[in-house]
C-alpha positions as CSV (number, residue, x, y, z in Angstrom):
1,X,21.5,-13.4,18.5
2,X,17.9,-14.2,18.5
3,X,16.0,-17.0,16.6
4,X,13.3,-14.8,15.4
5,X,12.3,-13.5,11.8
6,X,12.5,-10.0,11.3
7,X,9.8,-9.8,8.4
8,X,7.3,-12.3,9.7
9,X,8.1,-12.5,13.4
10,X,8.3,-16.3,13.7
11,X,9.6,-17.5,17.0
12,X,10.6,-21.2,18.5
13,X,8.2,-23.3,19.3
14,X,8.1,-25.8,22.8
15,X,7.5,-29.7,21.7
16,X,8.1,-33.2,23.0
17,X,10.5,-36.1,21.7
18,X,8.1,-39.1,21.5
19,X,9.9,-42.3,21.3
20,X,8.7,-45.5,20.9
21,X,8.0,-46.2,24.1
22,X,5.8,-42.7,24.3
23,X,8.5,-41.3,26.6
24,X,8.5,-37.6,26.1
25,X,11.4,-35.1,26.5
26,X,11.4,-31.4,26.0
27,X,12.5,-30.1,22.3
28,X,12.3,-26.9,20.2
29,X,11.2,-26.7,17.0
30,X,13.5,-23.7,15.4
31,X,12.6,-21.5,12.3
32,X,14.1,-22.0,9.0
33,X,16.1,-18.5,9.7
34,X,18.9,-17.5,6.6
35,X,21.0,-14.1,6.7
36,X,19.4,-12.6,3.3
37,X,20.4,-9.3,1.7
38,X,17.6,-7.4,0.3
39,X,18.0,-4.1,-1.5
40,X,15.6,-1.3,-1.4
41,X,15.0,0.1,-4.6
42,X,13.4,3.9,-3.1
43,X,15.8,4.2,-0.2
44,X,18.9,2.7,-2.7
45,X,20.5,1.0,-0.1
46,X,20.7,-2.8,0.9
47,X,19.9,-4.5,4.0
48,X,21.3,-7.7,5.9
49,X,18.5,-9.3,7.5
50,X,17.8,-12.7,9.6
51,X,14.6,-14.1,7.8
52,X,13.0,-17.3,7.5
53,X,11.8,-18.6,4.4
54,X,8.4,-18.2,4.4
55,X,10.1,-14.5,5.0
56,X,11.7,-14.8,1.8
57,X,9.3,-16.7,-0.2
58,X,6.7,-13.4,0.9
59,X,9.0,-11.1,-0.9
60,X,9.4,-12.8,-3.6
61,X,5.8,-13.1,-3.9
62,X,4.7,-9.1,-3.3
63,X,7.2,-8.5,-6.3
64,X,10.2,-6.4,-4.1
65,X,10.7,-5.8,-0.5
66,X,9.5,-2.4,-1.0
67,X,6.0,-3.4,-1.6
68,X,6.3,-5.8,0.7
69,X,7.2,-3.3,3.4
70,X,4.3,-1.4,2.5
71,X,1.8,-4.2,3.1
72,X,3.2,-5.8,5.9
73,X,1.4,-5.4,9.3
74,X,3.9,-3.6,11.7
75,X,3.1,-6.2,14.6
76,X,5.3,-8.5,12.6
77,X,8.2,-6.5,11.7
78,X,11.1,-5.8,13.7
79,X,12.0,-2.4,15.5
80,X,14.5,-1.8,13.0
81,X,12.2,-2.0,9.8
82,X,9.2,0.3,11.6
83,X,11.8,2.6,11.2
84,X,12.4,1.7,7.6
85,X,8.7,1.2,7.2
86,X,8.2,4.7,7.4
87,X,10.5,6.1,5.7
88,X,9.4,3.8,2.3
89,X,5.9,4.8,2.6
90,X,7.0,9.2,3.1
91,X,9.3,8.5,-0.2
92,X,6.9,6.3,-2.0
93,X,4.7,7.7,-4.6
94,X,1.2,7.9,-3.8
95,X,-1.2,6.2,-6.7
96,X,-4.5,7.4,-6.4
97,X,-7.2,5.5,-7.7
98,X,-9.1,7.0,-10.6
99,X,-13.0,5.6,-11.2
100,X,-14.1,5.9,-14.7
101,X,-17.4,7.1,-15.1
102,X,-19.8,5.2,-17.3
103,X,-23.0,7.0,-19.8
């Protein structure tokens, strides 16, 4: 299993171990990754995913995973939600944006 976020893409990082004595030894700093289940309200289905939570704290934020999908740069994302990507935005309606016009 991979240590990397499948919404936001986060990786390890390389570090040092600094003691005291400023000896320095080779670490990793690890993202905060959870198993979360999110459900997709257009597709009605639910997904297990391996997210870290500034993953989860993004969804929450955008409202649902579905919009979050939509908004999401695909750089980011893992091959498995490209996939899902499109198929959100080809069942998602379209709003258009009306301008009202002003005498």
């Amino acid at each position: 299993m991979s240590k990397k976020c499948e919404l936001t893409g986060k990786i390890p990082l390389k570090g040092h171990n600094v003691s005291h004595a400023n000896n320095k030894t080779k670490r990793r700093f690890l993202p905060n990754l959870k198993k979360v289940k999110f459900t997709s309200e257009l597709l009605k289905r639910s997904l297990k995913l391996t997210v870290s939570n500034s993953g989860v704290r993004s969804v929450d934020k955008k409202g649902s995973f579905d919009e979050f999908l939509k908004t999401v740069k695909n750089k980011n994302l893992s091959p498995r939600l490209r996939k899902l990507k499109k198929v959100i935005l080809i069942k998602s309606p379209f709003k258009k944006k009306t301008l009202a016009k002003s005498a």
